[in-house]
Biotite code that builds the C-alpha atoms (Angstrom):
import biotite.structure as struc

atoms = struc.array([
    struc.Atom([0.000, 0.000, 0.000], chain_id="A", res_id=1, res_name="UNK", atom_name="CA", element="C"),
    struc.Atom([1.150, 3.133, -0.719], chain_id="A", res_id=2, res_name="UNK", atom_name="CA", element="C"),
    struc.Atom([1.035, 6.657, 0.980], chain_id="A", res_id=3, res_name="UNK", atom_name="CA", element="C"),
    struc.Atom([-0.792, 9.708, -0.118], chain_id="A", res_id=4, res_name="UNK", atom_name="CA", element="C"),
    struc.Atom([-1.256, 13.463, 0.744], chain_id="A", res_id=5, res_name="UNK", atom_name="CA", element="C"),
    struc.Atom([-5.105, 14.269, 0.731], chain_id="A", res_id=6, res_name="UNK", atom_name="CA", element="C"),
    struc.Atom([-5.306, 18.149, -0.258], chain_id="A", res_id=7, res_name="UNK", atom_name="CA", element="C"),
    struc.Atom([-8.642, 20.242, 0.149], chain_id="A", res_id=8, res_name="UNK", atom_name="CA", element="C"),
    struc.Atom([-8.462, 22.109, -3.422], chain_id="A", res_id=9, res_name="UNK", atom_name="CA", element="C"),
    struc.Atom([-10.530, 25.526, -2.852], chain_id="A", res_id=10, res_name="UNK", atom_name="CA", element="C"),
    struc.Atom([-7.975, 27.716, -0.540], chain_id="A", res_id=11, res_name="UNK", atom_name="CA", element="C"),
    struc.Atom([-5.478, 25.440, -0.305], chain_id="A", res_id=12, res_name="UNK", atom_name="CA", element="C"),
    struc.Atom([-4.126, 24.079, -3.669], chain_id="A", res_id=13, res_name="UNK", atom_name="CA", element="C"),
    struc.Atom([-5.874, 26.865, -5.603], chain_id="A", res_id=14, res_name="UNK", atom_name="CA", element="C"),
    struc.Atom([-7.239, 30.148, -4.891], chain_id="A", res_id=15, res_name="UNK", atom_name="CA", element="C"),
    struc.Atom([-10.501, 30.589, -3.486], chain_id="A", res_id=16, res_name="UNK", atom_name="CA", element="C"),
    struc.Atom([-13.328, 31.544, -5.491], chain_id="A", res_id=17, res_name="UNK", atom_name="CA", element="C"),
    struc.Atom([-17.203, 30.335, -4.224], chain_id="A", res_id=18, res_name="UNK", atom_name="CA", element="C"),
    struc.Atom([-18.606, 27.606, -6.805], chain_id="A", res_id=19, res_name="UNK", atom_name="CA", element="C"),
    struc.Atom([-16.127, 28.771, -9.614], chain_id="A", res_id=20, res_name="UNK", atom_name="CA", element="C"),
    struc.Atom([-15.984, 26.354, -12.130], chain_id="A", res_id=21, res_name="UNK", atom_name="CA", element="C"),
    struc.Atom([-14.761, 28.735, -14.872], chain_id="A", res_id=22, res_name="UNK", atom_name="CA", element="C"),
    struc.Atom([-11.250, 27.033, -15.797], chain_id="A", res_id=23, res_name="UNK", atom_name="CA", element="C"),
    struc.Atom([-10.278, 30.448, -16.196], chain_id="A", res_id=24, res_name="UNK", atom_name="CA", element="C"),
    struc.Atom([-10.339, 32.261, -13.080], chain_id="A", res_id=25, res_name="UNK", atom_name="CA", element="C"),
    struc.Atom([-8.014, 28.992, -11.728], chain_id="A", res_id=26, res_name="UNK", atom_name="CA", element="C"),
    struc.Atom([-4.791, 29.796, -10.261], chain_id="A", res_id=27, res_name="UNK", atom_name="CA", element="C"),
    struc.Atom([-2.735, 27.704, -7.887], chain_id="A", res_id=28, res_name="UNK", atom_name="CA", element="C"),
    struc.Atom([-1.809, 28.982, -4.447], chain_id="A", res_id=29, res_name="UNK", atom_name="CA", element="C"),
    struc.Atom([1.419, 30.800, -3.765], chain_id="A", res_id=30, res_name="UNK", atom_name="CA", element="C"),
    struc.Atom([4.087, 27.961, -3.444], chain_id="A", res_id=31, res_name="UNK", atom_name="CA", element="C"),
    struc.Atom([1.881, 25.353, -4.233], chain_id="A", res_id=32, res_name="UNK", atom_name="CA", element="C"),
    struc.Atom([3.247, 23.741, -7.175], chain_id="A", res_id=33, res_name="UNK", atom_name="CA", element="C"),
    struc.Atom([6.395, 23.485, -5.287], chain_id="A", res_id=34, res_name="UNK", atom_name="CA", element="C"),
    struc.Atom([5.175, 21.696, -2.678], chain_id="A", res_id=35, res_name="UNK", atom_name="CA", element="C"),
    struc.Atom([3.550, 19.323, -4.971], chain_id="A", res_id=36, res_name="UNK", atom_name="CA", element="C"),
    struc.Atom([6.875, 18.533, -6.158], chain_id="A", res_id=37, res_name="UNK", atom_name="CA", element="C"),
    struc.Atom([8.200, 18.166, -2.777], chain_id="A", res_id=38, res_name="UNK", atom_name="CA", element="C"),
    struc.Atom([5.595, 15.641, -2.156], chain_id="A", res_id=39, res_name="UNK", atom_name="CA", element="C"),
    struc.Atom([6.132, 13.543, -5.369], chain_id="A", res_id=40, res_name="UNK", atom_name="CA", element="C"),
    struc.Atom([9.140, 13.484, -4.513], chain_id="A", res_id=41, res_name="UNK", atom_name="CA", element="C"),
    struc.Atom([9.215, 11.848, -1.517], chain_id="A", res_id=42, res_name="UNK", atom_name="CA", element="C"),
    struc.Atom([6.716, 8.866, -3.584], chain_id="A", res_id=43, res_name="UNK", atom_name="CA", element="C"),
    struc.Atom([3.484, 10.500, -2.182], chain_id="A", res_id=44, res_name="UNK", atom_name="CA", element="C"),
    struc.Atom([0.282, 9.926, -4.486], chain_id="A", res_id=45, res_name="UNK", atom_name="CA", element="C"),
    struc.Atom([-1.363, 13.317, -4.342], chain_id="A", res_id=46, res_name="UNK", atom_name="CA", element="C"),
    struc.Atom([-5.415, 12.963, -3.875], chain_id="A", res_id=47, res_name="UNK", atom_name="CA", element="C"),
    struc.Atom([-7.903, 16.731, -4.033], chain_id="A", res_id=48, res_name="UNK", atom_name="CA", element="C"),
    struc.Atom([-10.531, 15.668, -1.169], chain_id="A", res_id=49, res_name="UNK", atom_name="CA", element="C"),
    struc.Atom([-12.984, 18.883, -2.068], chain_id="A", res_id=50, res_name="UNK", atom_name="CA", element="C"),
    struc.Atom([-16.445, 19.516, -1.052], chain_id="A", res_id=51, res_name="UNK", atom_name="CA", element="C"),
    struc.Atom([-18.551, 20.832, -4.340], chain_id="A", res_id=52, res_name="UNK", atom_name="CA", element="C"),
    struc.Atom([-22.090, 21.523, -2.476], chain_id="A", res_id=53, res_name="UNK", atom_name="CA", element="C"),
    struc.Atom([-22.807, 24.311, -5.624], chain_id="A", res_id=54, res_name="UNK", atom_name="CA", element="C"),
    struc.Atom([-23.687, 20.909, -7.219], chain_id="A", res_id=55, res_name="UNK", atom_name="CA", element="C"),
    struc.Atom([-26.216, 20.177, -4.635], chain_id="A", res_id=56, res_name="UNK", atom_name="CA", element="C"),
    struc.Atom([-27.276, 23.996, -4.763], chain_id="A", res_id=57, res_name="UNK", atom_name="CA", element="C"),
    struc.Atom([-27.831, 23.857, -8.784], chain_id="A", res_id=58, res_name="UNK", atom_name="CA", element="C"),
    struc.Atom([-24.711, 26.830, -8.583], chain_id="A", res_id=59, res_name="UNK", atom_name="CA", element="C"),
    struc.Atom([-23.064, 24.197, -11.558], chain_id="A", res_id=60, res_name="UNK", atom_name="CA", element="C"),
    struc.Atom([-23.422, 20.815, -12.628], chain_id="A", res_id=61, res_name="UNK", atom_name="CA", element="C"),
    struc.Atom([-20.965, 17.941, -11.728], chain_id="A", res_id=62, res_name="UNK", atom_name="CA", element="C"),
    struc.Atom([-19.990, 17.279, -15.438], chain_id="A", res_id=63, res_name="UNK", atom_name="CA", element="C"),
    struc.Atom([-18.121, 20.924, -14.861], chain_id="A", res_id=64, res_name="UNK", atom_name="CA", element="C"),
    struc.Atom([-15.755, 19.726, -12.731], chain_id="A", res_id=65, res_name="UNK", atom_name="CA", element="C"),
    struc.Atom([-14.222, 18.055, -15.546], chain_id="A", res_id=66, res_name="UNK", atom_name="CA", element="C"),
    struc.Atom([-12.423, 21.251, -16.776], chain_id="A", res_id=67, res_name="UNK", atom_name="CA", element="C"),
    struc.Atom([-11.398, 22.137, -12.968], chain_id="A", res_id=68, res_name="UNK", atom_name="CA", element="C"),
    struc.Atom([-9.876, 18.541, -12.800], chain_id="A", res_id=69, res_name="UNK", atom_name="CA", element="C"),
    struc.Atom([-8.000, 19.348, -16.417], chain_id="A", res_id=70, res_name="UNK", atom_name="CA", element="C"),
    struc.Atom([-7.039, 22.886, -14.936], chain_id="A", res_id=71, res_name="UNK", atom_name="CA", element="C"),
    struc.Atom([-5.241, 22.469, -12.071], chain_id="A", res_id=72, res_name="UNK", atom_name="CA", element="C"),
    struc.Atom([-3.532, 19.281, -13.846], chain_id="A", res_id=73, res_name="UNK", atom_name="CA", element="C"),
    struc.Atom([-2.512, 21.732, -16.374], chain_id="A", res_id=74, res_name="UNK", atom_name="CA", element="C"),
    struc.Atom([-0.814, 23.971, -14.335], chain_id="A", res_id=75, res_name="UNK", atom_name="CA", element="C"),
    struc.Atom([0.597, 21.126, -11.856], chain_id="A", res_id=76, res_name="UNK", atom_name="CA", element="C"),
    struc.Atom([2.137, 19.404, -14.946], chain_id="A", res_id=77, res_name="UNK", atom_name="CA", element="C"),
    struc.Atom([4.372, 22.699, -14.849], chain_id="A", res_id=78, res_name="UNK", atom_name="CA", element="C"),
    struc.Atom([6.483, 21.511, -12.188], chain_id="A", res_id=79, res_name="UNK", atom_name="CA", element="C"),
    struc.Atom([5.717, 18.031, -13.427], chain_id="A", res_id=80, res_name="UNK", atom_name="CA", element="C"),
    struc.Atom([3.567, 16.921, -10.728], chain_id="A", res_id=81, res_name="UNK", atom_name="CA", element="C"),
    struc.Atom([0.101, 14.980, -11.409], chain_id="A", res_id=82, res_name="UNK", atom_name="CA", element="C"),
    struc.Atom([-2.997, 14.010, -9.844], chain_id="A", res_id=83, res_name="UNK", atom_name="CA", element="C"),
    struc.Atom([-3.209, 10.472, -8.851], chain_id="A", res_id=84, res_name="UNK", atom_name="CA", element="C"),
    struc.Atom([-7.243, 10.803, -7.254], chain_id="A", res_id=85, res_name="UNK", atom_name="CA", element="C"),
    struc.Atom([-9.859, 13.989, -7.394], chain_id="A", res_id=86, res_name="UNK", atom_name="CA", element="C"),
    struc.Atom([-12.197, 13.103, -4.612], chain_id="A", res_id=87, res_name="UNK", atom_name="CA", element="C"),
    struc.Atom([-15.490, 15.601, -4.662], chain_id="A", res_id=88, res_name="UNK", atom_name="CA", element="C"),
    struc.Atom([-18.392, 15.272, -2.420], chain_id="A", res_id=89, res_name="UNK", atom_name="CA", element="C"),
    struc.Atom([-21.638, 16.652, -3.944], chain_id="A", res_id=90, res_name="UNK", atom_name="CA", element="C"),
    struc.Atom([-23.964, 16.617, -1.786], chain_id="A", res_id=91, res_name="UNK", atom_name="CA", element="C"),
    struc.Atom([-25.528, 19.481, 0.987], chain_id="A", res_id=92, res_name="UNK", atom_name="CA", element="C"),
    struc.Atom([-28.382, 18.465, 3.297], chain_id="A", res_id=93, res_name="UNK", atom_name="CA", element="C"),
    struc.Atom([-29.524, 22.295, 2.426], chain_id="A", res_id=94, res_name="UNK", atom_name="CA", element="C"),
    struc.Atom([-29.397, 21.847, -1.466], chain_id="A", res_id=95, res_name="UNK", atom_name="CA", element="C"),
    struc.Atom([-32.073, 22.091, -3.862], chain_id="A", res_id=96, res_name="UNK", atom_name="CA", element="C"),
    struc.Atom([-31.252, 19.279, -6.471], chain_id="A", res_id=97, res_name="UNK", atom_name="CA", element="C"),
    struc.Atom([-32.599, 15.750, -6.058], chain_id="A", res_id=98, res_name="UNK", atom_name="CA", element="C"),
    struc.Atom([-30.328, 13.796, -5.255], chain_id="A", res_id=99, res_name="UNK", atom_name="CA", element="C"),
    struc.Atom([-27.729, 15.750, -3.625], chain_id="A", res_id=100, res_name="UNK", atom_name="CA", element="C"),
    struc.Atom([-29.471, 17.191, -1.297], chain_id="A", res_id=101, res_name="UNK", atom_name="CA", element="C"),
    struc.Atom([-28.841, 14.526, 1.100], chain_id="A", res_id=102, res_name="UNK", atom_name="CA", element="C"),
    struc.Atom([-27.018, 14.081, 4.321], chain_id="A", res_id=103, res_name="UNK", atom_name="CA", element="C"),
    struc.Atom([-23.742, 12.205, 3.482], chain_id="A", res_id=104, res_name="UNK", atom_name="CA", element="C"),
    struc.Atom([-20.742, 10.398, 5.078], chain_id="A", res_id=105, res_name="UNK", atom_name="CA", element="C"),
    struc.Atom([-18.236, 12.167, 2.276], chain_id="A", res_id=106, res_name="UNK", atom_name="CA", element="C"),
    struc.Atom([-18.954, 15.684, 3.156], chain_id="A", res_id=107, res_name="UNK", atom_name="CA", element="C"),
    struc.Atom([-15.993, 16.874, 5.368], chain_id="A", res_id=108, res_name="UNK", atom_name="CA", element="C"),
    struc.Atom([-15.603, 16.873, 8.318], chain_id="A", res_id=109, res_name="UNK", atom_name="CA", element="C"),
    struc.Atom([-17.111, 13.303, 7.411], chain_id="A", res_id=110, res_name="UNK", atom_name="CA", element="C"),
    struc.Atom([-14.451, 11.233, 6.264], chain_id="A", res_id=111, res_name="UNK", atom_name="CA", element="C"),
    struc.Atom([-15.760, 9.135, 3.879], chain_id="A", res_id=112, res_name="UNK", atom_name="CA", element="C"),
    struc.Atom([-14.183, 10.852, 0.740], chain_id="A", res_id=113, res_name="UNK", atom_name="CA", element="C"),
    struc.Atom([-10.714, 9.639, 2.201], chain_id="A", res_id=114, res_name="UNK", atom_name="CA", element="C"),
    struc.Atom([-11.787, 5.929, 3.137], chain_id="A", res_id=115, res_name="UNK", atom_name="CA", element="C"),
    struc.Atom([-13.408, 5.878, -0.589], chain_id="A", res_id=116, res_name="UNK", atom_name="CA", element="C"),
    struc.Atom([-9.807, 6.922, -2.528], chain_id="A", res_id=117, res_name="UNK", atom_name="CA", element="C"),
    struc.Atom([-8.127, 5.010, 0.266], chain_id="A", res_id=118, res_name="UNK", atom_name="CA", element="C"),
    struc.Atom([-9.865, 2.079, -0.372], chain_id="A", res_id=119, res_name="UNK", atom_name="CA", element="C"),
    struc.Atom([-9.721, 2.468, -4.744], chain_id="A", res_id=120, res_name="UNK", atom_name="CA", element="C"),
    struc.Atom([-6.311, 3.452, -4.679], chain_id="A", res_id=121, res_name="UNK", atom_name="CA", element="C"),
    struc.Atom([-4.821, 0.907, -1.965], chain_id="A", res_id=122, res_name="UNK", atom_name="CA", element="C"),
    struc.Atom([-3.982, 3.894, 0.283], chain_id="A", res_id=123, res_name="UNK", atom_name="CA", element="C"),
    struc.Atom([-2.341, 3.363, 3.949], chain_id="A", res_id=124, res_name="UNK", atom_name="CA", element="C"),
    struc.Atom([-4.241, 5.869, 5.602], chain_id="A", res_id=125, res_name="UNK", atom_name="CA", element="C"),
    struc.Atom([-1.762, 5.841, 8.700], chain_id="A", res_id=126, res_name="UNK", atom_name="CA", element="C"),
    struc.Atom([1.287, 6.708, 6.518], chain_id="A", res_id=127, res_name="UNK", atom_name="CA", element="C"),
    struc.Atom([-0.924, 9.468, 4.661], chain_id="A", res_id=128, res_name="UNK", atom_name="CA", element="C"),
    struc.Atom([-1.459, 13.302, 5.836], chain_id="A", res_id=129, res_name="UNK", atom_name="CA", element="C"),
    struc.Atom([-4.814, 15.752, 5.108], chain_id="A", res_id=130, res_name="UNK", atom_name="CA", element="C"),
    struc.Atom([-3.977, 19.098, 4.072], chain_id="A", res_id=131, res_name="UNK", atom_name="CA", element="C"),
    struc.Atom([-6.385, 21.558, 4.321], chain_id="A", res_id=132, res_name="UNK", atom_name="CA", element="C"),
    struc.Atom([-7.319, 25.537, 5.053], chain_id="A", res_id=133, res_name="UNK", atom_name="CA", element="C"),
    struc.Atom([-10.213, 24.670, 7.759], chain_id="A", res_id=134, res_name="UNK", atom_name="CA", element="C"),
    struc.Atom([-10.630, 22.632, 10.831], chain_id="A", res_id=135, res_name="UNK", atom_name="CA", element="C"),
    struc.Atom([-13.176, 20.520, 8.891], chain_id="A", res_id=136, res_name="UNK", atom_name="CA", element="C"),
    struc.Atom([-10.144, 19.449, 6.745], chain_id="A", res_id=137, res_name="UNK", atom_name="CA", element="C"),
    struc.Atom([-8.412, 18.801, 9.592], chain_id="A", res_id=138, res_name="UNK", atom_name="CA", element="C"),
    struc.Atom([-11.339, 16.562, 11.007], chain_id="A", res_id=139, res_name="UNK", atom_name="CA", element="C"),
    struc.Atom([-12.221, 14.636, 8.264], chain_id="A", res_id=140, res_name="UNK", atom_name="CA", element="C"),
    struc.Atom([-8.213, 13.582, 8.103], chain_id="A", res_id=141, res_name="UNK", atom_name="CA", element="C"),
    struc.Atom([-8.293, 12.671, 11.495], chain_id="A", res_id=142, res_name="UNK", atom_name="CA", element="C"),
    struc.Atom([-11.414, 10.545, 11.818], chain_id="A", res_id=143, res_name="UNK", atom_name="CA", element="C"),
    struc.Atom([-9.793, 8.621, 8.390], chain_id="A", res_id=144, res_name="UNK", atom_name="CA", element="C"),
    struc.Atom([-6.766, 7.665, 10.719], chain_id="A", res_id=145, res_name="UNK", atom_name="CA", element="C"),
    struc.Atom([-4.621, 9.969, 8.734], chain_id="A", res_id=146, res_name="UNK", atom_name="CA", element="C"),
    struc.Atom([-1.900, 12.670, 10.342], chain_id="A", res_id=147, res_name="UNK", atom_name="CA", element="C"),
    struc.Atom([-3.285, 15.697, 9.346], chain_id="A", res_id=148, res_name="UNK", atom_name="CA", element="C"),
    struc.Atom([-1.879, 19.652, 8.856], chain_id="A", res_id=149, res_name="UNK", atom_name="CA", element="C"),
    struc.Atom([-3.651, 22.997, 9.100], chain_id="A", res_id=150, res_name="UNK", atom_name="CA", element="C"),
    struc.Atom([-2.334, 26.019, 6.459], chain_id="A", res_id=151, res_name="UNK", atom_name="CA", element="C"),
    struc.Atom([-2.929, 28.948, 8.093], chain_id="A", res_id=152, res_name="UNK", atom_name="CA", element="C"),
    struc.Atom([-4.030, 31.683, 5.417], chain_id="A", res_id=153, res_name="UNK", atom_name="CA", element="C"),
    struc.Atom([-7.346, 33.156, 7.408], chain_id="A", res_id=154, res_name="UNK", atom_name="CA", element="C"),
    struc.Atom([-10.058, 30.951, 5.908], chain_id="A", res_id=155, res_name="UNK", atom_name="CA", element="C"),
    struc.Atom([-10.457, 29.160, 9.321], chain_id="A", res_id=156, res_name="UNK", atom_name="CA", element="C"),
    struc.Atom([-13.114, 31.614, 11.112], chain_id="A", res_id=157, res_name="UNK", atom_name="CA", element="C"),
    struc.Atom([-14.346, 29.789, 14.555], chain_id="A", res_id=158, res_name="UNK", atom_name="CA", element="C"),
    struc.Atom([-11.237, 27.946, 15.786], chain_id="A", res_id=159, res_name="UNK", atom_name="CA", element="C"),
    struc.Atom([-13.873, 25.257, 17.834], chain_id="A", res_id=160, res_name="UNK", atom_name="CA", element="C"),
    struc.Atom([-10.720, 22.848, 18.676], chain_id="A", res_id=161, res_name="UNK", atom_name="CA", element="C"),
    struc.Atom([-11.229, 19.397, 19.754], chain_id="A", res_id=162, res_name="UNK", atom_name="CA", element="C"),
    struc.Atom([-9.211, 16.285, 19.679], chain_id="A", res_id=163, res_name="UNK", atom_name="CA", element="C"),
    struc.Atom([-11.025, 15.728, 16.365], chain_id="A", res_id=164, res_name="UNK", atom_name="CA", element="C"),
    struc.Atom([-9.793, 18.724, 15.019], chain_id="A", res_id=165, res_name="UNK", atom_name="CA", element="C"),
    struc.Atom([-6.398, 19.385, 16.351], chain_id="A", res_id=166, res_name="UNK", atom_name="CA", element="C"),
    struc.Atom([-3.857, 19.591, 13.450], chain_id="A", res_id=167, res_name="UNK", atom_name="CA", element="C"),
    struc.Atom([-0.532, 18.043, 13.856], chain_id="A", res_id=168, res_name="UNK", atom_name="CA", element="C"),
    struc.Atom([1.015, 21.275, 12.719], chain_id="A", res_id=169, res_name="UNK", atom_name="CA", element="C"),
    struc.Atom([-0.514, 24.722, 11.709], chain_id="A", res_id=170, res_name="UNK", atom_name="CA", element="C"),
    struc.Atom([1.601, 26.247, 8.617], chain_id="A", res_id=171, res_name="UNK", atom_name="CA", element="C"),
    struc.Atom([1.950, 29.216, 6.829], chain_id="A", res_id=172, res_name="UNK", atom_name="CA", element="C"),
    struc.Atom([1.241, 28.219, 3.020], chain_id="A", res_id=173, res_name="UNK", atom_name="CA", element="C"),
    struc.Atom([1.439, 24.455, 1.730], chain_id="A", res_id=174, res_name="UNK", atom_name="CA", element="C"),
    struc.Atom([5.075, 24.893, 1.240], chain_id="A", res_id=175, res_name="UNK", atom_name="CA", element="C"),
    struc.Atom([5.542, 25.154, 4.702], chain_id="A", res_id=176, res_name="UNK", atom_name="CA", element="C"),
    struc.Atom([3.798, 22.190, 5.199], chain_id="A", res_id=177, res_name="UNK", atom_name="CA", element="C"),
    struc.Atom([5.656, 20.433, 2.910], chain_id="A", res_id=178, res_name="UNK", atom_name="CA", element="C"),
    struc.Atom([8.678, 21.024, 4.691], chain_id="A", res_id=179, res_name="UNK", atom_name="CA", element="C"),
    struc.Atom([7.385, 20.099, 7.743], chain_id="A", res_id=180, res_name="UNK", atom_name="CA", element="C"),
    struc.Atom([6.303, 16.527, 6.477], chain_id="A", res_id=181, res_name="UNK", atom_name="CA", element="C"),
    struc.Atom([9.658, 16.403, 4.619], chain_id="A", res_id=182, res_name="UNK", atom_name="CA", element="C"),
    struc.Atom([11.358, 16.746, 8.201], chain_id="A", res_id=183, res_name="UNK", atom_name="CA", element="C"),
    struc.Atom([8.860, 14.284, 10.003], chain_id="A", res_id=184, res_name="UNK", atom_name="CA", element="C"),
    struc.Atom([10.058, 11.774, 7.330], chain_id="A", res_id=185, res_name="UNK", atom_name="CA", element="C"),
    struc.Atom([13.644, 12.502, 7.861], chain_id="A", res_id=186, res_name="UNK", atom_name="CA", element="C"),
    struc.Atom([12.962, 12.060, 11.552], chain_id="A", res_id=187, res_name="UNK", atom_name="CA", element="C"),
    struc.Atom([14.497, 15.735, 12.518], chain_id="A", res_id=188, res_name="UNK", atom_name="CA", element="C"),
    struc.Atom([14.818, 15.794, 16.406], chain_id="A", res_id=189, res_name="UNK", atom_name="CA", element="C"),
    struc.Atom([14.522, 19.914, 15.825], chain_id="A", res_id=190, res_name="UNK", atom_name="CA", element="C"),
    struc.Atom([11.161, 20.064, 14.286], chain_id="A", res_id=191, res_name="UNK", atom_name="CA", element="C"),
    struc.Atom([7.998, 21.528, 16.276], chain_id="A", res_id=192, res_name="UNK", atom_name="CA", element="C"),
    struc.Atom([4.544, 20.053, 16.514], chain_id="A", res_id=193, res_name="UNK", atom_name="CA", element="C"),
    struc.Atom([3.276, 23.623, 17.883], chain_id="A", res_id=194, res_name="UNK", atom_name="CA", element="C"),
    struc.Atom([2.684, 24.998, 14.604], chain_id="A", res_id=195, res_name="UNK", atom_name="CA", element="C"),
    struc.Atom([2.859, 28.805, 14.014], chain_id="A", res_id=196, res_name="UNK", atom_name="CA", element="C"),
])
């Protein structure tokens, strides 16, 4: 089995624009290709975990996530990094379209988006981290049995910690947090698991 990074994709890999599905307006985060390639390095598979409730909301229609998918692939295959899983969950229980508008077990801070690629891809969840911009991120990677990391970049709002959602590290932008995995791995007696 082999070991992944889960990444949320809106505010984390790319920038953050509400139910954008215009390949256009797609742009990775600062530092983020980078740290892809830090990751592939080191023989993770990379896996978007992403909630999409503008599905369940009629905001777009799940074909369209097709030319996000082909997007950010695009502009990882800059630095020569690609996708190995892109995990969506389309469902809100607040939606309007039958039949996403549904309680699920994939919506984070459910974690059933990671068991699903885990299980598909023959992922060891307990040698795999979740990488997100929200304590939901952090929650979902944590009730999967995965380490998981908290970036920073003001898009977490209520800060309700719990032993659910404690990241094992809060960083500054996903290279940051690639760093601090690449030291984990390396075993560095000098890295801190306070975060920032």
């Amino acid at each position: 089995m082999r070991k992944a990074i889960f990444i949320d994709k809106d505010g984390t890999l790319i920038k953050d624009v509400p139910y954008n599905v215009d390949p256009g307006l797609i742009v990775l985060e600062p530092y983020a290709g980078k740290a892809m390639q830090l990751f592939q390095e080191q023989g993770y598979m990379l896996v978007v975990i992403t909630n999409q409730s503008g599905i369940a909301r009629g905001y777009f229609r799940e074909e369209q996530l097709e030319g996000v998918q082909q997007k950010i692939n695009a502009l990882l295959g800059e630095y020569k990094v690609l996708l190995d899983g892109f995990f969506y969950c389309p469902h809100h229980p607040e939606g309007t379209i039958f039949p996403y508008a549904i309680n699920c077990n994939c919506r984070k801070p459910n974690p059933g988006m990671l068991l699903t690629a885990a299980e598909q891809l023959g992922i060891d969840l307990k040698q795999s981290w979740m990488i997100g911009d929200i304590l939901h991120d952090v929650e979902a990677g944590n009730q999967a049995g995965c380490r998981s990391l908290l970036i920073n970049n003001g898009h977490e709002t209520e800060w309700k910690i719990n032993p659910q959602r404690q990241p094992v590290y809060v960083a500054s932008d996903l290279l940051d947090a690639a760093q601090f995995i690449t030291k984990v791995n390396q075993h560095d007696p000098t890295i801190s698991f306070t975060g920032k």
